[in-house]
LOZA-791937 format. One record per residue (C-alpha): x, y, z; residue in one letter. Coordinates in steps of 0.5 Angstrom, whole numbers, plus 500, padded with zeros to 3 digits. Layout:
# residues N
XYZa
...
# end
This chain:
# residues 95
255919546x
252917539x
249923536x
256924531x
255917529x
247919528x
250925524x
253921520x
249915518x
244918513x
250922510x
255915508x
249910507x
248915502x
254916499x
255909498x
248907495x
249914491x
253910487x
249904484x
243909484x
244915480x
239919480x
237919488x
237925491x
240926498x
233923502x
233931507x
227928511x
230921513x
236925516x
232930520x
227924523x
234919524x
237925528x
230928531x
231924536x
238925539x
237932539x
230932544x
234927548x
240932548x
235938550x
232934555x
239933558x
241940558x
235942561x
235937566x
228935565x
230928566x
231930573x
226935574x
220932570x
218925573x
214924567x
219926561x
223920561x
217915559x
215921554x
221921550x
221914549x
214914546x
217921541x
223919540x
220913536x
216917532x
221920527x
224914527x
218911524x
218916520x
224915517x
222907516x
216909512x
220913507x
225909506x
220903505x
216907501x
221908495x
222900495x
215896496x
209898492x
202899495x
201905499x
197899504x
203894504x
208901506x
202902511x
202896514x
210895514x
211902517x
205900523x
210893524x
216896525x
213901530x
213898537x
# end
């Protein structure tokens, strides 16, 4: 229900901050980590692994937040100095 407007999420924010920065390229790999995890969660629904697998639903909840870390540590890191604060920002906003 909310992959369309996960698809879209990266490509407006971007299209909107382009224009105060110029020289930004289009960020690929935060629009694969935002969108990574609406496609597992889809292929896991069409393979009725939620249903079949006991186990795949706390398994989806721990991957699901790695590329969504992921994208949070790459966003950050173009806008905090320091490779540790990066790290210690990227590690908080983990649950």
């Amino acid at each position: 229900m909310l992959y369309p407007v996960a698809a879209v999420l990266v490509p407006v924010v971007w299209s909107l901050l382009r224009r105060r920065v110029r020289a930004r390229r289009y960020p690929h790999l935060v629009d694969l980590c935002v969108v990574a995890p609406f496609l597992f969660d889809m292929a896991g629904n069409t393979a009725s692994l939620y249903d079949n697998v006991w186990w795949w639903d706390d398994f989806m909840h721990v991957l699901n937040w790695i590329p969504w870390v992921m994208a949070f540590g790459l966003i950050v890191r173009t806008r905090v100095a320091g490779r540790g604060t990066v790290a210690a920002l990227t590690v908080g906003f983990s649950p």
